[in-house]
C-alpha positions in Angstrom: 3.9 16.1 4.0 3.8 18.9 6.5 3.9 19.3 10.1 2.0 22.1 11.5 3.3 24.7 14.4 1.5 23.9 17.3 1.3 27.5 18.2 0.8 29.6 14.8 -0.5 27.2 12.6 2.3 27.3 10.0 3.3 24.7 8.3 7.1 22.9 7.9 8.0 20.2 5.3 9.0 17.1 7.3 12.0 16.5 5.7 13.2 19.4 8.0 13.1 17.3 10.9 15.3 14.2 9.5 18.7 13.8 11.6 17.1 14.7 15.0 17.3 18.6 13.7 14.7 21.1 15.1 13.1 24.1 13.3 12.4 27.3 15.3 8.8 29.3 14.0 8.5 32.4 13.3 6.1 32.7 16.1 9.4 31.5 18.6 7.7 27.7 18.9 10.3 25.3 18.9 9.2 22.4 16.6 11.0 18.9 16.8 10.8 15.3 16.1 8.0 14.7 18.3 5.8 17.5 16.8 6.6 14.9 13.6 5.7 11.7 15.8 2.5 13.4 16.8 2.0 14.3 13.2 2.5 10.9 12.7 -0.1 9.9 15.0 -2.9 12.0 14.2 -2.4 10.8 10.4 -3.1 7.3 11.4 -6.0 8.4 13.3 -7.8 10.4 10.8 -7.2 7.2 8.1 -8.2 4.6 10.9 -11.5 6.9 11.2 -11.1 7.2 7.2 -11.4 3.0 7.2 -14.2 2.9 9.8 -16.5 5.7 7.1 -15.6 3.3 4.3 -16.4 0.3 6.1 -19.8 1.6 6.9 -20.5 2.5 3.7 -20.3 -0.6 2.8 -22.2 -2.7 5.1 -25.0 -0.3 4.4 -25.0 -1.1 0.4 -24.8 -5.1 1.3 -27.2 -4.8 4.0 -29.1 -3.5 1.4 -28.7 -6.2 -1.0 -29.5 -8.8 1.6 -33.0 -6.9 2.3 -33.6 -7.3 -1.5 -32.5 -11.1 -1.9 -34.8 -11.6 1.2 -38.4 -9.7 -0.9 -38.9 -12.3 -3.1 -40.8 -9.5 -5.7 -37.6 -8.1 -6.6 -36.7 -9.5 -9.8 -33.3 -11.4 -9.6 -31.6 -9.6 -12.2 -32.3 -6.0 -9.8 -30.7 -8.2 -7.2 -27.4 -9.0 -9.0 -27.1 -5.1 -10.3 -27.1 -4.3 -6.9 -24.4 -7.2 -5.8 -22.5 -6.6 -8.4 -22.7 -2.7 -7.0 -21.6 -3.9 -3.9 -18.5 -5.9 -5.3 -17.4 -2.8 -7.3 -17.8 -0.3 -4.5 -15.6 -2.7 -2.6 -12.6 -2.9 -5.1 -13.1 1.2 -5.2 -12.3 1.6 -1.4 -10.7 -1.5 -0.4 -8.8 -2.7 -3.5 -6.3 -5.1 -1.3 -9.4 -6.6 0.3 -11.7 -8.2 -1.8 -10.8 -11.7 -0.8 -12.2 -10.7 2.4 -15.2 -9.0 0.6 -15.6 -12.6 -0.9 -15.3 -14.7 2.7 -17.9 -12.3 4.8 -20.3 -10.2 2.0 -20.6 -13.1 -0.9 -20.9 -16.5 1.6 -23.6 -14.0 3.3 -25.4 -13.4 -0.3 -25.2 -16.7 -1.6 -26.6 -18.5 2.1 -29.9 -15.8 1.9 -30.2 -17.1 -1.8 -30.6 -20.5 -0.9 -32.6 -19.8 1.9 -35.3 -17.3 0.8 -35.0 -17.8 -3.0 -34.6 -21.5 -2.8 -31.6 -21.6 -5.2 -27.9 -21.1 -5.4 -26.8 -18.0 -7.2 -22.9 -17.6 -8.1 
Protein backbone atom coordinates (compact mmCIF):
# COMPACT_ATOMS: atom_id res chain seq x y z
CA UNK A 1 0.00 0.00 0.00
CA UNK A 2 1.07 3.47 -0.78
CA UNK A 3 0.43 6.90 0.35
CA UNK A 4 0.57 9.53 -2.12
CA UNK A 5 2.38 13.16 -1.70
CA UNK A 6 -0.16 15.53 -1.51
CA UNK A 7 1.80 17.97 -3.44
CA UNK A 8 3.79 15.93 -6.23
CA UNK A 9 1.91 12.98 -6.57
CA UNK A 10 4.72 10.52 -5.60
CA UNK A 11 4.14 7.79 -3.92
CA UNK A 12 5.69 6.29 -0.30
CA UNK A 13 5.21 2.71 1.01
CA UNK A 14 3.26 2.93 4.35
CA UNK A 15 5.39 1.10 6.23
CA UNK A 16 7.52 4.32 6.25
CA UNK A 17 5.19 5.92 8.46
CA UNK A 18 5.04 3.13 11.34
CA UNK A 19 6.52 4.60 14.75
CA UNK A 20 5.09 8.15 14.38
CA UNK A 21 8.16 8.68 11.75
CA UNK A 22 7.72 11.32 8.90
CA UNK A 23 9.09 11.18 5.32
CA UNK A 24 10.11 14.44 3.66
CA UNK A 25 9.37 14.44 -0.61
CA UNK A 26 11.44 15.30 -2.86
CA UNK A 27 9.17 18.06 -3.80
CA UNK A 28 10.02 19.55 0.20
CA UNK A 29 6.16 18.18 1.31
CA UNK A 30 6.35 16.91 4.58
CA UNK A 31 4.32 13.65 4.64
CA UNK A 32 3.16 12.10 8.13
CA UNK A 33 0.84 9.90 9.86
CA UNK A 34 -2.15 11.79 8.99
CA UNK A 35 -1.36 11.84 5.15
CA UNK A 36 -1.71 7.77 6.16
CA UNK A 37 -5.05 8.35 8.23
CA UNK A 38 -6.36 10.23 5.24
CA UNK A 39 -5.09 7.50 3.02
CA UNK A 40 -6.84 5.49 5.27
CA UNK A 41 -10.03 7.26 4.82
CA UNK A 42 -10.28 7.71 1.30
CA UNK A 43 -9.65 3.81 0.97
CA UNK A 44 -12.81 3.12 2.91
CA UNK A 45 -14.61 5.53 0.83
CA UNK A 46 -13.79 4.40 -2.59
CA UNK A 47 -14.78 0.48 -1.19
CA UNK A 48 -17.99 1.85 0.61
CA UNK A 49 -18.82 3.41 -3.03
CA UNK A 50 -17.24 -0.03 -4.38
CA UNK A 51 -20.17 -1.89 -2.10
CA UNK A 52 -22.94 0.54 -3.16
CA UNK A 53 -21.91 -0.43 -7.40
CA UNK A 54 -22.12 -4.06 -6.36
CA UNK A 55 -25.11 -3.71 -4.51
CA UNK A 56 -26.85 -2.19 -7.37
CA UNK A 57 -25.86 -4.57 -9.66
CA UNK A 58 -27.48 -6.78 -7.96
CA UNK A 59 -30.88 -5.53 -7.31
CA UNK A 60 -30.95 -4.88 -10.98
CA UNK A 61 -30.44 -8.74 -11.96
CA UNK A 62 -33.26 -9.80 -9.09
CA UNK A 63 -35.45 -7.04 -10.03
CA UNK A 64 -35.09 -8.67 -13.07
CA UNK A 65 -35.98 -12.05 -12.08
CA UNK A 66 -39.00 -10.84 -10.22
CA UNK A 67 -40.34 -9.14 -13.56
CA UNK A 68 -39.94 -12.59 -15.20
CA UNK A 69 -41.65 -14.81 -12.25
CA UNK A 70 -44.45 -12.04 -12.47
CA UNK A 71 -45.05 -12.79 -16.95
CA UNK A 72 -46.48 -15.87 -16.64
CA UNK A 73 -45.17 -16.79 -20.56
CA UNK A 74 -41.81 -17.22 -19.36
CA UNK A 75 -41.23 -20.76 -19.09
CA UNK A 76 -40.22 -21.71 -15.50
CA UNK A 77 -37.08 -23.29 -16.26
CA UNK A 78 -35.86 -19.48 -18.02
CA UNK A 79 -36.94 -18.32 -14.66
CA UNK A 80 -34.76 -20.49 -12.42
CA UNK A 81 -31.47 -19.95 -14.98
CA UNK A 82 -31.95 -16.56 -14.18
CA UNK A 83 -32.36 -17.07 -10.14
CA UNK A 84 -29.93 -19.27 -10.06
CA UNK A 85 -27.78 -16.23 -12.04
CA UNK A 86 -28.76 -14.11 -9.35
CA UNK A 87 -27.55 -16.49 -6.47
CA UNK A 88 -24.13 -17.01 -8.25
CA UNK A 89 -23.55 -13.30 -9.00
CA UNK A 90 -24.19 -12.94 -5.33
CA UNK A 91 -21.55 -15.42 -3.93
CA UNK A 92 -19.03 -13.63 -6.77
CA UNK A 93 -19.39 -10.13 -5.05
CA UNK A 94 -20.62 -10.74 -1.72
CA UNK A 95 -19.20 -14.22 -0.69
CA UNK A 96 -19.70 -13.55 3.30
CA UNK A 97 -23.27 -12.59 2.50
CA UNK A 98 -25.35 -14.96 1.01
CA UNK A 99 -27.34 -15.69 4.18
CA UNK A 100 -28.52 -12.35 3.64
CA UNK A 101 -29.01 -12.91 -0.06
CA UNK A 102 -31.21 -15.91 1.19
CA UNK A 103 -33.44 -13.64 3.93
CA UNK A 104 -34.21 -10.48 1.37
CA UNK A 105 -33.72 -11.88 -2.59
CA UNK A 106 -35.01 -15.66 -2.11
CA UNK A 107 -38.18 -14.98 0.52
CA UNK A 108 -38.90 -12.15 -2.22
CA UNK A 109 -38.72 -14.94 -5.15
CA UNK A 110 -40.36 -17.55 -3.58
CA UNK A 111 -43.61 -14.98 -2.23
CA UNK A 112 -44.07 -13.71 -6.19
CA UNK A 113 -44.08 -17.54 -7.06
CA UNK A 114 -46.89 -18.27 -4.96
CA UNK A 115 -48.53 -15.34 -5.81
CA UNK A 116 -48.41 -14.92 -9.64
CA UNK A 117 -47.52 -18.55 -10.47
CA UNK A 118 -49.74 -20.09 -7.89
CA UNK A 119 -47.07 -22.50 -6.55
CA UNK A 120 -44.17 -22.73 -4.31
CA UNK A 121 -40.76 -22.99 -5.98
CA UNK A 122 -37.62 -23.98 -3.74
Amino acid sequence: MAVTCPRCGRQYDITLFQFGWTVTCDCGAVIDESHVELFRSIERILASAEDARRAEELRRMADEVCRMILDERLPDVDVEIAQNRVREKCRELFPDKLELFEMIYESRFRRLWEQFRNRIKD
